[in-house]
N, C-alpha and C positions, 0 to 999 in steps of 0.2 A: 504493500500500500504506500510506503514510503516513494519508492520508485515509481507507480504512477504519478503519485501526487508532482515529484519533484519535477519526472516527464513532462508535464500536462503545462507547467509553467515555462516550456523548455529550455531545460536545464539539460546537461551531456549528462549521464548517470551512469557511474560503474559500480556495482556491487561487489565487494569480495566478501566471501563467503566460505567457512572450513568444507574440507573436503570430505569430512568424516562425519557421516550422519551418527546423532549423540543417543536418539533412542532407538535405530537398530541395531547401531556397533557395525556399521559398515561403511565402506566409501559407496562417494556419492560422483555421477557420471552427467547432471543436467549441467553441465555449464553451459559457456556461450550467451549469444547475444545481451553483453554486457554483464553479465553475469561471470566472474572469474572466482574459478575453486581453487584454495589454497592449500598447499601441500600441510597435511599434518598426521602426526603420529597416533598410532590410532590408539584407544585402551578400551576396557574391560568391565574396569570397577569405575564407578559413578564417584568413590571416593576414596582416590589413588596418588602416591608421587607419580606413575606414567600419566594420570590426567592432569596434573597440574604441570607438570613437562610439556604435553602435550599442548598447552594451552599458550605455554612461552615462548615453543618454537613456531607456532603456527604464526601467534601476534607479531613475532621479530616477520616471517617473512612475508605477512600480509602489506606491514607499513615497509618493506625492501621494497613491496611491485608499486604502494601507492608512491612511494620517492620519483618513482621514473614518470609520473602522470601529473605531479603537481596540482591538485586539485584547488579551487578555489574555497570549497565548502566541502569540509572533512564531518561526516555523521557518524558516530562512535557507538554501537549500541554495547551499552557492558552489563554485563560480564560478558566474559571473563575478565576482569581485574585485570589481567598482561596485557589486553588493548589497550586498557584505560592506562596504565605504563608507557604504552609505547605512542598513546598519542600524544601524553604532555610532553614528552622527549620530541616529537615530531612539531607541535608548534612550538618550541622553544626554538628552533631550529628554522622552522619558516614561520614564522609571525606575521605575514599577511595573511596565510590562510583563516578562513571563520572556523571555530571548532565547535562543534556538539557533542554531548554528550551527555545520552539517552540511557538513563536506569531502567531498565527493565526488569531487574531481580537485585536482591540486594546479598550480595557473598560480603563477610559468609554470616551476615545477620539470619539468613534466610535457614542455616542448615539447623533441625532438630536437634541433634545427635552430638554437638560439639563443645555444651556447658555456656557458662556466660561468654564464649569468645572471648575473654579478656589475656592481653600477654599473649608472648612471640608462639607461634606465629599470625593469629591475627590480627594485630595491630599492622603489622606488614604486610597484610594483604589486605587489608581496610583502606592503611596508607596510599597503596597504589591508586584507588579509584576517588581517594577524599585529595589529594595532590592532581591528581587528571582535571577535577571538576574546579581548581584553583583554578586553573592555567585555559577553561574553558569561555568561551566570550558566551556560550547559551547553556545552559542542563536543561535535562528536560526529564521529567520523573513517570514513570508507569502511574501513579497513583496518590495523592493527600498524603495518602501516611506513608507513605516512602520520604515525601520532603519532611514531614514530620522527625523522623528518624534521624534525617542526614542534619538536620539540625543547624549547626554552627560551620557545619562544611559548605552549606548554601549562601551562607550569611553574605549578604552584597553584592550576590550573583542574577545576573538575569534569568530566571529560572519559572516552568512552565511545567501544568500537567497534561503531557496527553495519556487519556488512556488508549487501550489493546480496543481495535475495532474490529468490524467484520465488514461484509458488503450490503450494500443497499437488498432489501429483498422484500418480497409480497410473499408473507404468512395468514393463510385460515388460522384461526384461533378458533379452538374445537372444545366441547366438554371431556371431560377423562373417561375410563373407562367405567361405564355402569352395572357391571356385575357384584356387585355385594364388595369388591375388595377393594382394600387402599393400593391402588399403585405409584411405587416410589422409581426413581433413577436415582442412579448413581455413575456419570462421567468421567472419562478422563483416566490419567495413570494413577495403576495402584501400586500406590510407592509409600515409602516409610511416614511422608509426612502426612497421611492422610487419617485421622481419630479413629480408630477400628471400635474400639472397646465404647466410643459416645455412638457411634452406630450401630452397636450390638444393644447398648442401653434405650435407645430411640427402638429401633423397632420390637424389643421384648415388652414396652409401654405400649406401643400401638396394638401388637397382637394380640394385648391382654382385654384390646375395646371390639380389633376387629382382623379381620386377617390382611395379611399383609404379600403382595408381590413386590420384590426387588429386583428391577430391570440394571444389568450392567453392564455400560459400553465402556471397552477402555480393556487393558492390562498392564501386567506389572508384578514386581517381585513377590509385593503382599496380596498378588489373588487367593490364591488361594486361602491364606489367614481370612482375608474379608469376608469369601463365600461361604467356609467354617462359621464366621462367627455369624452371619445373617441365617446360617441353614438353623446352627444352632439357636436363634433367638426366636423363634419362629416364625421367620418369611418362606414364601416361596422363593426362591432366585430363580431364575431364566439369566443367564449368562450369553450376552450376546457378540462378546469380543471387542475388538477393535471394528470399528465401522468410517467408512467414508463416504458413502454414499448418502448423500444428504436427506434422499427420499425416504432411504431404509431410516433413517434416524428420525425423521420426524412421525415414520409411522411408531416408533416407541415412545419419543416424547408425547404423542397427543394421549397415548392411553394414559397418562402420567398425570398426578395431582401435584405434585412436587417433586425437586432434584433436590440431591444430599451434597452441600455446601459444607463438608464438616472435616478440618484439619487440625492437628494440634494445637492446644494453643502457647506452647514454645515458638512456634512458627509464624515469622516476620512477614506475613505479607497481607496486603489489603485488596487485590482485586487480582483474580484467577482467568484463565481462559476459561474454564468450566463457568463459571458464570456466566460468561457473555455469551458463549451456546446456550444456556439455560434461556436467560434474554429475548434471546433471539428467536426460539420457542414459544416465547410468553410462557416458560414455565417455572412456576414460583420455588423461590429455594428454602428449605430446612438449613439457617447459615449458624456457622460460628465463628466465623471468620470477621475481623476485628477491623478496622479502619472503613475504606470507604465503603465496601459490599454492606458492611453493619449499617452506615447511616442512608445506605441508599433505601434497603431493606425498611429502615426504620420512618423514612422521610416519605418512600413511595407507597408504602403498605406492601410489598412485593412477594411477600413469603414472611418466616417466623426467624427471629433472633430465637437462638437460646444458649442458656448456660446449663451444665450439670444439672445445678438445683432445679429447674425448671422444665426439667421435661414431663413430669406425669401433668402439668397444666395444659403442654405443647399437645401432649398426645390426647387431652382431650377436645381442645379447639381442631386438632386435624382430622380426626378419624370421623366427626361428627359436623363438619363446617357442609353445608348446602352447594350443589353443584354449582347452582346460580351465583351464592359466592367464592367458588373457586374459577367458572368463570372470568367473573369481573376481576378479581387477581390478575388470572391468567392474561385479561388485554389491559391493566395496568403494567404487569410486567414488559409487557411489548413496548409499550410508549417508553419506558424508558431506555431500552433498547433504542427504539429509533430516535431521541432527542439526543443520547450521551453515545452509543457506541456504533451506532450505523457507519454506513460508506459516507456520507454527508456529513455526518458530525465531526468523523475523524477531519475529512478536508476543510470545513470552517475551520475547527482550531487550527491547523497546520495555516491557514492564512492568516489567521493569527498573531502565530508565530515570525512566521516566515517571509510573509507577505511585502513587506517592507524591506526586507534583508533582499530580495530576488529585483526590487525594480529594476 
C-alpha cells in the first residue's frame, strides 16, 4: 500500500525486501519490477543468534544496494532494529536524504518471554531503533500506544500514527449463525503470544450458558495447545487452517458472532492484523488487548473489553445478547473499518503526512 500510495503521486519507488520469507522458513523468488530481494541468511528458530545475525547481515546489504540508488526519500519500516542501525548510519552520511521511520512492532518491548527487558542486551537493541528515530526528520508509529511507549524517544520529533490498513471493499453484513450455538473465530498465528488459558476460561463460561463452536483460521507452534484446551473446555473446534481465499473466509466469519482478540497481557502491542480482518468482516471482537483496539472497542461499542475478573459477566451478555443486537455491532464494527483502516483512510492520512513533503 505504501508503494501504490507513493506511485500514484509519482514518485520512482524501489522496495527492498528480505529474501527469506519469516513465516515459512523459506526463500522467497517474486522479485522484480521494482521490487529487489535481498540476500539473507536464513534461520529456524523465531528466537535465535542465527536470527539476529541474520537480521544484521541482510540490513548491512540492503543499505550497500540502497548506496548505489541515492534515494531522495528513504522509508524504514523497523524492525528489525539492524535497519533502524543502519539507516541513522546512512543519513549521517547523506543528510539530504528525508528519512522515515515507520514502527510497526516494537522489539523487543513486544516479546513475552524475555522478563522486564531491562540490561544488556536490550538496552542495545532498544538503543538501535531509539538512536534511528533521533537522526529521523518523520517517525511514524503503527498505533497511540506505540508513541505512548516510545515516550521520550519521540520527544521533539515530527511524528505521526498511521495504522495497518486493508483495501477498499463492498461487504454484506449478514446475521451469524442461527442454530442454537455460539459461534466464535479465532484468527491468525498461533504463537506463544496469544492467552490460551483466558481462552480456555472464556469458553468453559460460555459453554456452561450455551454451547459453543470455535472456528480457527491461522496456525502455529501452539495449535495444537489451543485446540487441546478449547476441545477441553467445551467447544466444538472445526479447524480450518490457514486460509487465503477471501470468499472461503468470509463464509466463516458470517456464521460468527464474535472473533477472539485475546493475547497476553505481558505483550506490548495495541493494534493486530487480526483485528482489522475482524473489521473488515464487521465482526465484533472478544479483546484484551490494551491500547488502541481497547478504546476503539470501548468508544465504538465494537465487541466486549475484558479482564480475568470479568468474564462470567462477558459470558452472560454474549451467549444471551439478540441477533438484532449482534447485528447492529456487526455494521458498527464495519464503519469503523471503513473510517480508520480502509484503502481510503490509509491514503488520506499518508496525504497527511506526506502530502507537503512530495510537492
Amino acid at each position: 500500500m505504501l508503494r501504490r500510495w507513493f506511485a500514484s503521486k509519482g514518485c520512482s519507488v524501489t522496495v527492498y525486501e528480505s529474501e527469506f520469507r519469516h513465516f515459512e522458513k523459506v526463500k522467497r523468488t517474486d522479485g522484480g519490477d521494482g521490487r529487489v530481494l535481498v540476500k539473507t541468511i536464513p534461520y529456524y528458530k523465531n528466537i535465535s543468534i542465527k536470527r539476529a545475525m541474520s537480521h544484521h547481515f541482510m540490513a548491512k546489504e540492503a543499505f550497500r544496494l540502497i548506496e548505489k540508488d541515492q534515494p531522495e526519500l528513504l522509508y524504514v519500516l523497523v524492525p528489525s532494529n539492524s535497519l533502524a542501525k543502519c539507516a541513522r548510519r546512512y543519513k549521517k552520511k547523506y543528510p539530504q536524504t528525508k528519512l522515515c521511520i515507520d514502527i510497526v512492532d516494537l522489539w523487543p518491548e513486544t516479546l513475552p518471554s524475555c522478563g522486564e527487558k531491562k540490561g544488556f542486551p536490550f538496552t542495545l537493541w532498544r538503543g538501535m531503533r531509539d538512536n534511528a528515530i533521533k537522526a529521523a526528520d518523520i517517525v511514524i508509529t503503527e498505533c497511540n500506544m506505540y508513541r505512548d511507549v516510545l515516550g521520550k524517544a519521540l520527544a521533539g520529533k515530527n511524528s505521526a500514527v498511521l495504522y495497518l490498513a486493508g483495501n477498499d471493499t463492498e461487504r454484506d453484513i449478514v446475521p451469524p449463525s442461527d442454530d442454537g450455538r455460539l459461534h466464535l473465530c479465532y484468527l491468525g498465528s498461533i504463537n506463544s503470544l496469544i492467552d490460551i488459558q483466558m481462552i480456555s476460561s472464556l469458553i468453559m463460561s460460555f459453554t456452561a450458558l450455551k454451547p459453543v463452536v470455535l472456528h480457527v483460521i491461522g496456525d502455529g507452534e501452539a495449535k495444537r495447545d489451543l485446540l487441546g484446551a478449547a476441545e477441553s473446555s467445551g467447544a466444538c473446534v472445526e479447524f480450518h487452517g490457514k486460509i487465503f481465499d477471501d470468499a472461503r473466509k468470509k463464509q466463516i466469519f458470517d456464521l460468527c458472532s464474535f472473533g477472539l482478540n485475546v493475547m497476553k497481557e505481558s505483550v506490548c502491542v495495541g493494534l493486530t492484523m487480526k483485528s482489522i480482518d475482524y473489521f473488515e468482516a464487521g465482526l465484533p471482537v472478544i479483546n484484551t488487548i490494551k491500547g488502541d483496539t481497547w478504546d476503539l472497542v470501548k468508544e465504538h461499542g465494537i465487541g466486549l473489553n475484558i479482564r480475568q475478573k470479568s468474564i462470567p459477566q462477558a459470558a452472560k451478555f454474549i451467549t444471551s445478547v439478540s441477533a438484532e443486537k449482534v447485528m447492529s455491532i456487526k455494521q458498527a464494527t464495519r464503519k469503523v473499518y471503513d473510517d480508520l483502516f480502509s484503502g481510503t483512510a490509509f491514503s488520506k492520512k499518508m496525504e497527511e503526512i506526506f502530502g507537503d513533503m512530495l510537492k
